[in-house]
C-alpha beads as a LAMMPS data file, in Angstrom:
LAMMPS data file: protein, C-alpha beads

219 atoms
218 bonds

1 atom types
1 bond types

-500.0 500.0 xlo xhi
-500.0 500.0 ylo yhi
-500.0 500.0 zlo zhi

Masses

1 110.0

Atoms # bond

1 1 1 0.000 0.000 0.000
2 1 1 1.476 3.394 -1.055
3 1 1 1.879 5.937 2.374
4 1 1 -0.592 8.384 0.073
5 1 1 -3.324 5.617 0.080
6 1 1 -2.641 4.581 3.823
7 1 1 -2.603 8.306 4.585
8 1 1 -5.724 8.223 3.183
9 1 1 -8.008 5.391 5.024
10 1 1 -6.180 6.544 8.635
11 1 1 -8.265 9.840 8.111
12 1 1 -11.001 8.588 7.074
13 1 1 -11.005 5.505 9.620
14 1 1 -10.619 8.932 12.130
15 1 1 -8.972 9.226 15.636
16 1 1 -11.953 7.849 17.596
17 1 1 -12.611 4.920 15.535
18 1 1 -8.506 4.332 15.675
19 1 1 -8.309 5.188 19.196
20 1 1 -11.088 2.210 20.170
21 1 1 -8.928 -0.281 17.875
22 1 1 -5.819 0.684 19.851
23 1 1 -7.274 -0.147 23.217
24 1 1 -8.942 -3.129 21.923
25 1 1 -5.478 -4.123 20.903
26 1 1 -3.695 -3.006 23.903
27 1 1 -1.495 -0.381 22.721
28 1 1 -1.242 3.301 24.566
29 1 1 -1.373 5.045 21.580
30 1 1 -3.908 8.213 22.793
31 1 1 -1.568 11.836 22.814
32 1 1 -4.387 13.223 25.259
33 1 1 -3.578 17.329 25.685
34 1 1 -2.828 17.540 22.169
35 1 1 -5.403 19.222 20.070
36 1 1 -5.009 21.361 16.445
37 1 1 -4.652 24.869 16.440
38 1 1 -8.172 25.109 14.530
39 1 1 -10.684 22.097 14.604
40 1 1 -10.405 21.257 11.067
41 1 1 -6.799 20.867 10.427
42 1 1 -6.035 16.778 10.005
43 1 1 -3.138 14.749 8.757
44 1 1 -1.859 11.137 9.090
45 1 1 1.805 10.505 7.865
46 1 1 5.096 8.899 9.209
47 1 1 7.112 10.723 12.285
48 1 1 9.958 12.975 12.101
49 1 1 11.309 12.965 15.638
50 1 1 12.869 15.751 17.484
51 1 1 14.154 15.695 21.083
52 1 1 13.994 18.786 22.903
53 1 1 16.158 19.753 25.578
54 1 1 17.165 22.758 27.678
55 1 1 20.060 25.289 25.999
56 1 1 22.671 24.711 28.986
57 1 1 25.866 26.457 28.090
58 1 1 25.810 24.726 24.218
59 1 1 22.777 27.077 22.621
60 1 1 22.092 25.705 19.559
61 1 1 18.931 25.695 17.516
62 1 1 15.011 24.609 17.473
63 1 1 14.858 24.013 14.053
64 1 1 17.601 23.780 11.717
65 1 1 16.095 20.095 11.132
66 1 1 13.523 21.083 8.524
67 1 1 15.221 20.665 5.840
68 1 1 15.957 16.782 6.412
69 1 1 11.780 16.070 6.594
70 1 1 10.204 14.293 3.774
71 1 1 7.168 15.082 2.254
72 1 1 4.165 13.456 3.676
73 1 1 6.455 13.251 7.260
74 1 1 4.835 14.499 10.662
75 1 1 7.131 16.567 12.364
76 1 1 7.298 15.233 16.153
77 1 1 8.634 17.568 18.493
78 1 1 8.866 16.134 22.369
79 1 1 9.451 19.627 24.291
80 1 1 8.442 17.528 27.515
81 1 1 5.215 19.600 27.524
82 1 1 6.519 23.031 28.223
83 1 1 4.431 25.324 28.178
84 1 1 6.719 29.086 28.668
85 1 1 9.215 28.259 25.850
86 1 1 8.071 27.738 21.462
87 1 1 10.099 25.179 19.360
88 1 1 7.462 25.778 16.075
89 1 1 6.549 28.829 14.393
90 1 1 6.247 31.531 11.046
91 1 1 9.026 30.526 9.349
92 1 1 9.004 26.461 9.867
93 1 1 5.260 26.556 9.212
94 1 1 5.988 28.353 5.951
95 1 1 8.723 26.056 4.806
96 1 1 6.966 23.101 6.176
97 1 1 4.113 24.065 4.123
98 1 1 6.127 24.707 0.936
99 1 1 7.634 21.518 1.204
100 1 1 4.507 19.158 1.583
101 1 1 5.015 18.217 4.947
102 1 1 1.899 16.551 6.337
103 1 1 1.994 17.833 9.757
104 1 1 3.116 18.572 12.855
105 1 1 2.762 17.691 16.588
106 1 1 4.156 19.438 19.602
107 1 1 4.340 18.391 23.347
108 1 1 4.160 21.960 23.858
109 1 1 2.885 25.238 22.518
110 1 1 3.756 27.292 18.833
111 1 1 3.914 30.566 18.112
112 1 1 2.545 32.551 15.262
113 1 1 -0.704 30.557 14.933
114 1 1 -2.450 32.970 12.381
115 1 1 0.155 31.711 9.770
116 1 1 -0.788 28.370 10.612
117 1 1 -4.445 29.182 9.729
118 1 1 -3.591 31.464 6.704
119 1 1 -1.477 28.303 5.198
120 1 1 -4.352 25.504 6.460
121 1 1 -1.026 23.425 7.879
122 1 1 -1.674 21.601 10.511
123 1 1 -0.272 22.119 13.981
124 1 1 -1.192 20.182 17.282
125 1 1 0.100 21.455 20.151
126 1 1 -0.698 22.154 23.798
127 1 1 -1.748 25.549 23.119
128 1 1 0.122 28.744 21.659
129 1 1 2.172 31.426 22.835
130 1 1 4.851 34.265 22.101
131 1 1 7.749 33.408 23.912
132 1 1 10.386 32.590 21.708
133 1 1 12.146 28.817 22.470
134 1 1 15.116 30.362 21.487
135 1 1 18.242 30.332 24.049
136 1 1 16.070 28.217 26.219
137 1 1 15.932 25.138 24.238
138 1 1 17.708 23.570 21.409
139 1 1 16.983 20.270 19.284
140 1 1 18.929 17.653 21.295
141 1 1 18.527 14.897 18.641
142 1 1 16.706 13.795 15.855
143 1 1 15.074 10.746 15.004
144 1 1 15.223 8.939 18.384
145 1 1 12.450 7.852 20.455
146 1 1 10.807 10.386 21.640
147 1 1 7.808 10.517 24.123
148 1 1 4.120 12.811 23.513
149 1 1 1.881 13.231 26.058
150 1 1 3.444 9.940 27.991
151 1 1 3.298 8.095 24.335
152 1 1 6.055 6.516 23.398
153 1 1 6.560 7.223 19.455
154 1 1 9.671 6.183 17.321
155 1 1 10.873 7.458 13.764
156 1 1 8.465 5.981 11.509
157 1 1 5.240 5.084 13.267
158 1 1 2.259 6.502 11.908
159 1 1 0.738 9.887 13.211
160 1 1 -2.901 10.724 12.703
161 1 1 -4.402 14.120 13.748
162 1 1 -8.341 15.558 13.319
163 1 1 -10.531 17.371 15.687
164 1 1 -10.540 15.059 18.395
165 1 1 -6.739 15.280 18.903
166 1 1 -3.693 12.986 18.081
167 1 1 -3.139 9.042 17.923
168 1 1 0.201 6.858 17.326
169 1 1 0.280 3.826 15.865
170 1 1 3.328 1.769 15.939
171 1 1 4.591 1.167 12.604
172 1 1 4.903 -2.732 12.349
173 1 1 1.064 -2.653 13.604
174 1 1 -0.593 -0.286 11.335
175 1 1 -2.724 -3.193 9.356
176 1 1 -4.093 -4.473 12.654
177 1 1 -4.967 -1.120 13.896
178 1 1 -6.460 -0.147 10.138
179 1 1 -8.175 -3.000 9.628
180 1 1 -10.100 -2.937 13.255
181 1 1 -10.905 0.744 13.377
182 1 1 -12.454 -0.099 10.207
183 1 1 -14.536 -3.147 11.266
184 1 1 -15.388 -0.208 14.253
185 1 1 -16.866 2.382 11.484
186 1 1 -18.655 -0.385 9.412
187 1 1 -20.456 -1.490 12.773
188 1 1 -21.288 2.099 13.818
189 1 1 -22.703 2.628 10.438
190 1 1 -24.931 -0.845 10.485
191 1 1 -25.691 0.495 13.810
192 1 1 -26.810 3.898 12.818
193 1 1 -29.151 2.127 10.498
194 1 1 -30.794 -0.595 12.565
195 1 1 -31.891 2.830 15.020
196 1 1 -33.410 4.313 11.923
197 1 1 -35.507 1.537 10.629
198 1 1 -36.794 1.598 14.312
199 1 1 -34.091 -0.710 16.617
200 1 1 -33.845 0.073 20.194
201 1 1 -29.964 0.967 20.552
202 1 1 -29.143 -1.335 23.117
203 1 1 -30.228 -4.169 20.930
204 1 1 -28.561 -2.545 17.495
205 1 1 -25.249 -2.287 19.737
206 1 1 -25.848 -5.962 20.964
207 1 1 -26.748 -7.537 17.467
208 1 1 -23.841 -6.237 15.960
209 1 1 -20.936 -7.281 18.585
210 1 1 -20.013 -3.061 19.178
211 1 1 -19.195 -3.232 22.906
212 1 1 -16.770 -5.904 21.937
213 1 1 -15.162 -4.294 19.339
214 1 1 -13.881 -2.114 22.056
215 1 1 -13.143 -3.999 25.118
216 1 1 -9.567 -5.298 25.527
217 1 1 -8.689 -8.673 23.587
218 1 1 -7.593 -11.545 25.882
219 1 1 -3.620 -12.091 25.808

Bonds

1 1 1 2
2 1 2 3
3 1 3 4
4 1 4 5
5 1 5 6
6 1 6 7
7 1 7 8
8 1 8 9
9 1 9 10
10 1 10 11
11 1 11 12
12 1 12 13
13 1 13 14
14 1 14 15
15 1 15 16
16 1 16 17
17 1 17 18
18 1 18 19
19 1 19 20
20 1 20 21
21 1 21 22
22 1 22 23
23 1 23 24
24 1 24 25
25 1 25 26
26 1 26 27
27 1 27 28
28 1 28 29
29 1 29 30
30 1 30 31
31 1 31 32
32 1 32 33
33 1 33 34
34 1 34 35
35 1 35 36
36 1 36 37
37 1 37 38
38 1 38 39
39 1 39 40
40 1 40 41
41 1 41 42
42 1 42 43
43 1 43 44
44 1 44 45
45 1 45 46
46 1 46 47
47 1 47 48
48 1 48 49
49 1 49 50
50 1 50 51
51 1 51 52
52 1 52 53
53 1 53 54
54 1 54 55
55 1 55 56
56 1 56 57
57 1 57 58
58 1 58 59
59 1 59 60
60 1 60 61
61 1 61 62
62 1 62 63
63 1 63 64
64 1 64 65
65 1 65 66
66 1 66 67
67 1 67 68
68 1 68 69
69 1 69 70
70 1 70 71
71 1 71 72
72 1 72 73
73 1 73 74
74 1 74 75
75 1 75 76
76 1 76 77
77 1 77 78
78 1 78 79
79 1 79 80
80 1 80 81
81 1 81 82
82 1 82 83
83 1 83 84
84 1 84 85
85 1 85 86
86 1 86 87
87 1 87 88
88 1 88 89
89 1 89 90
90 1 90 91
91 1 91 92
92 1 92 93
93 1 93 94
94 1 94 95
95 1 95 96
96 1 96 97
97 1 97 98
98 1 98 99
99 1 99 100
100 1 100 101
101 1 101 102
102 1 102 103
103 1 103 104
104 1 104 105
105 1 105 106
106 1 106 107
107 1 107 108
108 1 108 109
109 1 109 110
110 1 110 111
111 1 111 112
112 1 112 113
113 1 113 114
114 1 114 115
115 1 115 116
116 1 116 117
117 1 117 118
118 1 118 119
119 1 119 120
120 1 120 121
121 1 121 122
122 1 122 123
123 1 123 124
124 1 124 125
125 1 125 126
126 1 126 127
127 1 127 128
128 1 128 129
129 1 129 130
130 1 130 131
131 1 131 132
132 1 132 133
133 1 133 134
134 1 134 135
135 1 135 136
136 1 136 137
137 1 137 138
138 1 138 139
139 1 139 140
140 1 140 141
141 1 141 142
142 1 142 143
143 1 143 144
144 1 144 145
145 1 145 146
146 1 146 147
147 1 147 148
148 1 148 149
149 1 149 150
150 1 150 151
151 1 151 152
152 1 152 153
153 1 153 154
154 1 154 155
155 1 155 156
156 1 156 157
157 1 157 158
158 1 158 159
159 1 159 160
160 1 160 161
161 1 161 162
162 1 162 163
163 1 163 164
164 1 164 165
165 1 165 166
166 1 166 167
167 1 167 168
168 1 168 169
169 1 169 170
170 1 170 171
171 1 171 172
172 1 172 173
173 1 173 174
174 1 174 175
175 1 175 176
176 1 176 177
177 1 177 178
178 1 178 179
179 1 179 180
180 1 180 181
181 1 181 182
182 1 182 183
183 1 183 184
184 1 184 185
185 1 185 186
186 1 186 187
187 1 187 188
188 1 188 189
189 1 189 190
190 1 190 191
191 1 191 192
192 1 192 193
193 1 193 194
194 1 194 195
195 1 195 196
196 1 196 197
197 1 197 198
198 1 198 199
199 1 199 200
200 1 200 201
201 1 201 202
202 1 202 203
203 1 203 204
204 1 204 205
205 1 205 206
206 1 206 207
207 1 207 208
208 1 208 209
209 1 209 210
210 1 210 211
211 1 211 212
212 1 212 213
213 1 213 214
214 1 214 215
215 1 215 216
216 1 216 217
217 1 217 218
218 1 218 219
């Protein structure tokens, strides 16, 4: 499957439908805290990682990295959640956007939001603010494990952002996790119809296996 085509059925499978198939397969995968600078922006693509750390006596930069991300890549930037210091803003959301980038995701805030809107990229973040990163953090390392919102995400697994916030999905178990969020949609759907042709809900739900669908498979 190409990543455009997988891109494709992650967004439209959507976080809550994913989310469910990650706890019925028993991976933390949830970024909870991490929502899009404006409801509508989504993405789903492959991660980009950046460690954060504090400047110390080296400086150094929060984003000479930009240049090394792929198109269709998420940028994923672990800032450990701070919330008094940026590591994403005008100029990295401009080049980001330029260069196809499909996202990016922050444990921790961005600056200069309105160009973030203007372009339609999307950002997820903690929230936003003015105060420049600069001389208080610097890009430790790149393409390491890093750790959102107490998930664990390495280069390469799969990212997927929309209105409801931000899941991971390991990368060797992106089939499983497709495939079940999926089967979750299609049931919601036969479920939406059974209530319409006059079903109590409790019985639709029942008939069609949902509350199962989300419950924690047996080891």
């Amino acid at each position: 499957m190409s990543k455009t085509d997988r891109a494709g059925r992650l967004l439209s499978a959507g976080t809550t439908a994913l989310s469910d198939a990650l706890d019925r397969l028993g991976i933390d995968g949830q970024a909870v805290g991490i929502m899009p600078i404006v409801r509508s922006m989504k993405f789903a693509g492959p991660a980009f990682t950046i460690r954060m750390a504090p400047v110390g006596t080296k400086g150094g930069s929060v984003g000479d990295y930009i240049d090394d991300v792929k198109p269709g890549e998420v940028v994923v930037i672990d800032n450990d959640g701070r919330m008094d210091a940026t590591v994403w803003g005008d100029i990295l959301t401009w080049v980001a956007n330029e260069r196809k980038i499909a996202g990016t995701v922050i444990d921790g805030v961005c600056r200069d939001s309105d160009r973030c809107v203007e372009l339609d990229y999307p950002v997820f973040a903690r929230g936003n603010t003015m105060r420049t990163g600069k001389d208080r953090v610097t890009a430790d390392a790149y393409n390491v494990t890093v750790q959102i919102a107490q998930v664990r995400i390495d280069p390469g697994d799969w990212l997927v952002g929309d209105a409801d916030g931000v899941v991971s999905i390991p990368a060797d178990r992106i089939e499983d996790v497709l495939s079940l969020a999926e089967e979750i949609e299609a049931a919601e759907e036969a479920i939406r119809g059974k209530v319409a042709q006059g079903m109590r809900l409790d019985r639709a739900r029942e008939a069609l296996g949902y509350h199962a669908l989300q419950t924690k498979q047996a080891n």
